[in-house]
GUMIDO-756485 format. One record per residue (C-alpha): residue number from 1; chain; x, y, z. Coordinates in nm, 2 decimals. Layout:
% residues N
[NUM, 'A', [X, Y, Z]]
...
***
This chain:
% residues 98
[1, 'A', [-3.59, -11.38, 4.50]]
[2, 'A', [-3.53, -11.29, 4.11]]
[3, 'A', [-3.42, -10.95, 4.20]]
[4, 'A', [-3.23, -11.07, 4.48]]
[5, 'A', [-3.03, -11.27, 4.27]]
[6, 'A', [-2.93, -11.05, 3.97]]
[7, 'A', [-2.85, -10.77, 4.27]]
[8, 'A', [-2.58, -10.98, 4.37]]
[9, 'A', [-2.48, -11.11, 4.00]]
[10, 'A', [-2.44, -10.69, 3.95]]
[11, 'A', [-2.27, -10.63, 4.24]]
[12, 'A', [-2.00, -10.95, 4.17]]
[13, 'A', [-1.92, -10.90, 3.85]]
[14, 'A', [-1.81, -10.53, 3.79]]
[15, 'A', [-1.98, -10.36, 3.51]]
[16, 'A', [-1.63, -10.33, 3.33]]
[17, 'A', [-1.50, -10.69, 3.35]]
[18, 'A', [-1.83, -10.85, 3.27]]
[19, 'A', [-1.84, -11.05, 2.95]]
[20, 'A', [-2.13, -11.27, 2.86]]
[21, 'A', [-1.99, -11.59, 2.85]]
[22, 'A', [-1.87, -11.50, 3.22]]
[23, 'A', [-2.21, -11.40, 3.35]]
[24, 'A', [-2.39, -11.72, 3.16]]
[25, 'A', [-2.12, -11.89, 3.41]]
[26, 'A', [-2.24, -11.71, 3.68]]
[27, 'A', [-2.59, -11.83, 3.63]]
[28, 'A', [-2.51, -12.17, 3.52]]
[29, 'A', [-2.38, -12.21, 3.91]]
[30, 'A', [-2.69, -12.07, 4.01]]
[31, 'A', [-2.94, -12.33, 3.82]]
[32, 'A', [-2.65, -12.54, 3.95]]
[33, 'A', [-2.76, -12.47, 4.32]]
[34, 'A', [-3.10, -12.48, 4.22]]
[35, 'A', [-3.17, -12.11, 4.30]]
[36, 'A', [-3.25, -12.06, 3.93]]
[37, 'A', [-3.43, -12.27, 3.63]]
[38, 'A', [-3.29, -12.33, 3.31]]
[39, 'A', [-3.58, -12.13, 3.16]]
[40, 'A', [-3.47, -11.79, 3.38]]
[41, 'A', [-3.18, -11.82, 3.23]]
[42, 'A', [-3.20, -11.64, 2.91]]
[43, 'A', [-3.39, -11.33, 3.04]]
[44, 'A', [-3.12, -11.37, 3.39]]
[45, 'A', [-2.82, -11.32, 3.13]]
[46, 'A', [-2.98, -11.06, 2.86]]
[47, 'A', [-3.10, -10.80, 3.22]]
[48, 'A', [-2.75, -10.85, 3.29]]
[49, 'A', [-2.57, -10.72, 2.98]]
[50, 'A', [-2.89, -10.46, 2.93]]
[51, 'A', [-2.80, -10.31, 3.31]]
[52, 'A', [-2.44, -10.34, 3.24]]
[53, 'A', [-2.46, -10.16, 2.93]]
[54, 'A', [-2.68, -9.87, 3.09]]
[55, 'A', [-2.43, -9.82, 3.35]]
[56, 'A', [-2.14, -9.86, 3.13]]
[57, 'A', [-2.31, -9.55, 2.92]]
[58, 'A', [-2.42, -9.36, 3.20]]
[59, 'A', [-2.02, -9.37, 3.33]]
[60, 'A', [-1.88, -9.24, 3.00]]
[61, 'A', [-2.15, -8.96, 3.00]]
[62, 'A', [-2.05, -8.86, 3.34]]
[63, 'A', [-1.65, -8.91, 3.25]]
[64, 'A', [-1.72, -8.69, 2.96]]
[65, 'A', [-1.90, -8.43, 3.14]]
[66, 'A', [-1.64, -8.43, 3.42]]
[67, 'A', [-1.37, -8.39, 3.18]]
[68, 'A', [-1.55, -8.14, 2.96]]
[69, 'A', [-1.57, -7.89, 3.28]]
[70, 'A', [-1.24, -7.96, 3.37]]
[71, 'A', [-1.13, -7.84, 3.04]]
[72, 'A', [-1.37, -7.52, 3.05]]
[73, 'A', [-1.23, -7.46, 3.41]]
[74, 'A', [-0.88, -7.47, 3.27]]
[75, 'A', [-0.93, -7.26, 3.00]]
[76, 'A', [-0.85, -7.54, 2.75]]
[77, 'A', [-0.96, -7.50, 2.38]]
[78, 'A', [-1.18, -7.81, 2.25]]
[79, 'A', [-0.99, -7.99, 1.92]]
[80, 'A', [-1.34, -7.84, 1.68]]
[81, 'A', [-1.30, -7.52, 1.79]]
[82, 'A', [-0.98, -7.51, 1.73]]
[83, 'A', [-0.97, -7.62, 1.41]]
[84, 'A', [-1.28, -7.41, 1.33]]
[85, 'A', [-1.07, -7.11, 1.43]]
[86, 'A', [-0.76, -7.23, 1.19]]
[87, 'A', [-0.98, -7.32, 0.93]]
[88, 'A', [-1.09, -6.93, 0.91]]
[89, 'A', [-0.77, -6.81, 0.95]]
[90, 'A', [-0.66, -7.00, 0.64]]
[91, 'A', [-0.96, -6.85, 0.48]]
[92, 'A', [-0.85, -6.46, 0.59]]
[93, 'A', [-0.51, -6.57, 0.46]]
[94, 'A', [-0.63, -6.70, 0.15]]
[95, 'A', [-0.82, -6.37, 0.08]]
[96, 'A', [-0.53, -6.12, 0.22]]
[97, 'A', [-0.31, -6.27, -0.03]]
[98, 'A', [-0.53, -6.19, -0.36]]
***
């Protein structure tokens, strides 16, 4: 029934819009309705942010892998590289003009 429960906390709050105070909201209703106890409610709120926080990091590793690709499809030089390649360029300048 546990399970049950924080499925359908997940699933209404949004991993982006969540904020702590909102989900210990959320479960105060529950306990309010009596399908939760005031002792649930610490480990209730910290699965919460710890699933929240997994998916929030497994959504920026996918943006930034989707983006990175992109980039490599389009042929688009990454900011290091490019200022790895101006930073020797400055160096052959450097030693040209001794």
């Amino acid at each position: 029934m546990l399970d049950l429960i924080k499925k359908s906390i997940y699933l209404g709050l949004g991993a982006a819009t969540a904020s702590k105070e909102k989900i210990e909201s959320l479960v105060d209703e529950l306990i309010e309705k009596g399908q939760l106890t005031k002792d649930d409610k610490p480990k209730v709120v910290q699965d919460i942010l710890d699933k929240i926080e997994k998916e929030e990091k497994e959504i920026k590793t996918k943006i930034n892998n989707t983006v990175t690709e992109g980039m490599n499809k389009l042929g688009v030089v990454a900011k290091s590289d490019y200022d790895n390649l101006l930073k020797r360029v400055e160096e052959l300048e450097k030693k040209n003009t001794k």
